[in-house]
N, C-alpha and C positions, 0 to 999 in steps of 0.2 A: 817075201818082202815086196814083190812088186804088186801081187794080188793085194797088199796090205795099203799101197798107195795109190791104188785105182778105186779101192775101197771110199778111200778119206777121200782124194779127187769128186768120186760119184757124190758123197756127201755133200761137200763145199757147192758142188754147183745143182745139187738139189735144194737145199739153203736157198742160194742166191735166186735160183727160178720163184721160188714160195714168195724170197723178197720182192720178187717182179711185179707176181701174179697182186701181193697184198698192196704195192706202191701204184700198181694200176686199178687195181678196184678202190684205192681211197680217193683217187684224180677223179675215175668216172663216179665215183658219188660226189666229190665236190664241186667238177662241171654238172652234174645233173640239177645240186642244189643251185648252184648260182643260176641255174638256165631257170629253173623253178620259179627264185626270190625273181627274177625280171620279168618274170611271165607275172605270177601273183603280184607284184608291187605295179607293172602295165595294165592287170586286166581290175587291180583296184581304181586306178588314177581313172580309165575310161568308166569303170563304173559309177564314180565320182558326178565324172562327166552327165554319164546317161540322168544320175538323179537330179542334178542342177537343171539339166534341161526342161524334164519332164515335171520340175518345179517353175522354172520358168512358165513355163505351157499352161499349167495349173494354174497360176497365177491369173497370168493374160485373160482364162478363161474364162476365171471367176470376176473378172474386173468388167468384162464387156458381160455377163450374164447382170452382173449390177446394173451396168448401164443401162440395159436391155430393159429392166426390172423398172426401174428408176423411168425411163421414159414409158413405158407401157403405164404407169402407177400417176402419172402428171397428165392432169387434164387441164383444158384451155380455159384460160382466167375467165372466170365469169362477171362480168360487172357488176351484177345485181350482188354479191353476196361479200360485202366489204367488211371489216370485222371491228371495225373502231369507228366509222360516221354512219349517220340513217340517213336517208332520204337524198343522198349526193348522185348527181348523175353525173357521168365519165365517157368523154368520149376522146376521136381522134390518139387512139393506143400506137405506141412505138416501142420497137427495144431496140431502138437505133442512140448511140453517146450523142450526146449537142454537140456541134459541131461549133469549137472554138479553140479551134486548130492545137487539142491536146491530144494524146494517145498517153495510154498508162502499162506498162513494161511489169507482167512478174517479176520477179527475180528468182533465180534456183530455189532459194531456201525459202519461200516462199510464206516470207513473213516479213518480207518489203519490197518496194514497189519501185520504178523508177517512172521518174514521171515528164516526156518531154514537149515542150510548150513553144509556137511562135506568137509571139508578144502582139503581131499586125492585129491579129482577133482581138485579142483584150484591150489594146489600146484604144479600141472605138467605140468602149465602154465609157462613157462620159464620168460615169460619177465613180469610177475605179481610177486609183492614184498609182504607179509603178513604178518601181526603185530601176529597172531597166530600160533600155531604150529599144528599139524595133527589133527584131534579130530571133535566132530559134537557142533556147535552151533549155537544164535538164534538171531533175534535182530527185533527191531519194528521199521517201518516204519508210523509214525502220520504225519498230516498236510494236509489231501487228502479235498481237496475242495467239491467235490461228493460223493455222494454216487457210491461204489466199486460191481462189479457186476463179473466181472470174471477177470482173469491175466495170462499173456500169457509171457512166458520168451524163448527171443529167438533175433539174430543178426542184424546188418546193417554193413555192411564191406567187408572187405578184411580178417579177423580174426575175433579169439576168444574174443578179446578184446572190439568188439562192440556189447556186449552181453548185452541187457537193458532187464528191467523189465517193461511189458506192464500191465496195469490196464486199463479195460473200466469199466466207470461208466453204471451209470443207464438212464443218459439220450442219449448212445449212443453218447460218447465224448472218448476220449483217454489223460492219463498222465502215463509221464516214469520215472522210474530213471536209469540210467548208473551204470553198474555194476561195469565197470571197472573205472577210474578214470588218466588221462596219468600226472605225475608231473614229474619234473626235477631233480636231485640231484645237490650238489655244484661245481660239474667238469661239468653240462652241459650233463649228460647222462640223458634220457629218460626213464623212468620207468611205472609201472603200479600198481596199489594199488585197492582194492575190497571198493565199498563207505562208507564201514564201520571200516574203515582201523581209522580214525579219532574219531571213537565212534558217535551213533549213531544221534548227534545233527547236525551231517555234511551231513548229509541227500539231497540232490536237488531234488524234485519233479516237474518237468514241462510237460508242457501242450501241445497238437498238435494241429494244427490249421486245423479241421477234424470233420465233427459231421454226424450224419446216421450210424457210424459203426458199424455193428453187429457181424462179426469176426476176426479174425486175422489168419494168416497163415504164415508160415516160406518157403521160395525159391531162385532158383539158379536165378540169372540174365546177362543178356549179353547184351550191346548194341554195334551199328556199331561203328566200328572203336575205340575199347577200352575193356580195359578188363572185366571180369567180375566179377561179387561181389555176397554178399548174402544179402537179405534184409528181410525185414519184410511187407507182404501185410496187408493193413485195407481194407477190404471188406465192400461194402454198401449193402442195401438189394436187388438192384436192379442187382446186380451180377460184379458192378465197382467197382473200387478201389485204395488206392493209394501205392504206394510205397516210404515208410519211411523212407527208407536212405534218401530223398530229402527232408524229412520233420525233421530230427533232430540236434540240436544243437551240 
């Protein structure tokens, strides 16, 4: 009888050790897998990381190899080789903006401009009328078909008054706006008014019919038998170029 209860005894706590041994080997595989899934779900996240980086990198690379490319590929404007007048000679070259106390602001999205202006310059503009009195302010320029990459402010003319605003995009295109603006009064006198004279939705943004340009430059110009003007060069990479008083509205 009692060898019969030591019996069942040994059983029951043979049972129960099995249960041990099997409640501890399903813990350490279930800590193993969670230590696992944290290990593989950390070493995914940094691997993440590593390729974002190393695309980054990529990137930056290939943008300054452009550039690199892009300035090696750009040679210095040649004057002699204009691609719309013969016989014009061009001197005193600048890529400096007129200095008529404006600066021209990208914006992020880089398909408007802000534009900010003190009035003292333009007002000593005689034959320019202005809705404003002395003082600096701002106005925005939207609507740009391109994307906006540099802007160059500077003349085509005989005067101050064909003072446009130059924007080259990004794919190496050009659009202007006319700073000044020529309207009529009721007696038939001729006047001149700044494009924003009308508030800022009177805006004209156009196009040149021009692509390859990589500069712009401000110069004197002379051709035979006729006087001379000022105009505005679009330089190619190749060192041609046109000259845009022939190309504006």
């Amino acid at each position: 009888m009692e060898k019969e209860k030591e019996k069942k005894l040994e059983e029951k706590v043979e049972r129960n050790t099995k249960h041990i041994w099997w409640l501890t080997i399903v813990m350490v595989v279930l800590l193993v897998a969670a230590a696992l899934g944290g290990y593989l779900a950390g070493a995914s996240r940094i691997a993440n990381e590593v390729v974002e980086q190393k695309n980054e990198v990529e990137e930056k690379a290939a943008e300054k190899e452009t550039t690199n490319n892009t300035q090696k590929e750009v040679k210095e404007i040649d004057l002699s080789k204009s691609l719309n007048t013969k016989d014009n000679t061009y001197t005193d070259l600048t890529d400096k903006d007129v200095d008529l106390g404006i600066t021209i602001k990208i914006n992020d999205d880089k398909k408007s401009v802000t534009v900010s202006y003190n009035t003292k310059a333009l007002n000593s503009i005689s034959s320019v009328t202005h809705s404003t009195s002395g003082g600096s302010y701002s106005n925005e320029i939207k609507g740009f078909s391109k994307n906006i990459k540099s802007t160059f402010i500077n003349g085509v003319g005989q005067d101050i008054t064909g003072t446009v605003l130059f924007f080259l995009t990004e794919d190496n295109t050009l659009q202007y706006v006319k700073l000044f603006n020529k309207e009529t009064d009721s007696q038939g006198n001729s006047y001149y008014v700044t494009y924003w004279a009308h508030g800022d939705n009177n805006t004209t943004i156009q196009n040149i019919d021009a692509d390859g340009i990589v500069k712009l430059y401000g110069a004197n110009a002379s051709a035979p038998m006729s006087s001379g003007y000022y105009t505005t060069l679009a330089a190619k990479a190749d060192g041609s170029f046109y000259d845009l008083s022939k190309m504006i509205n």
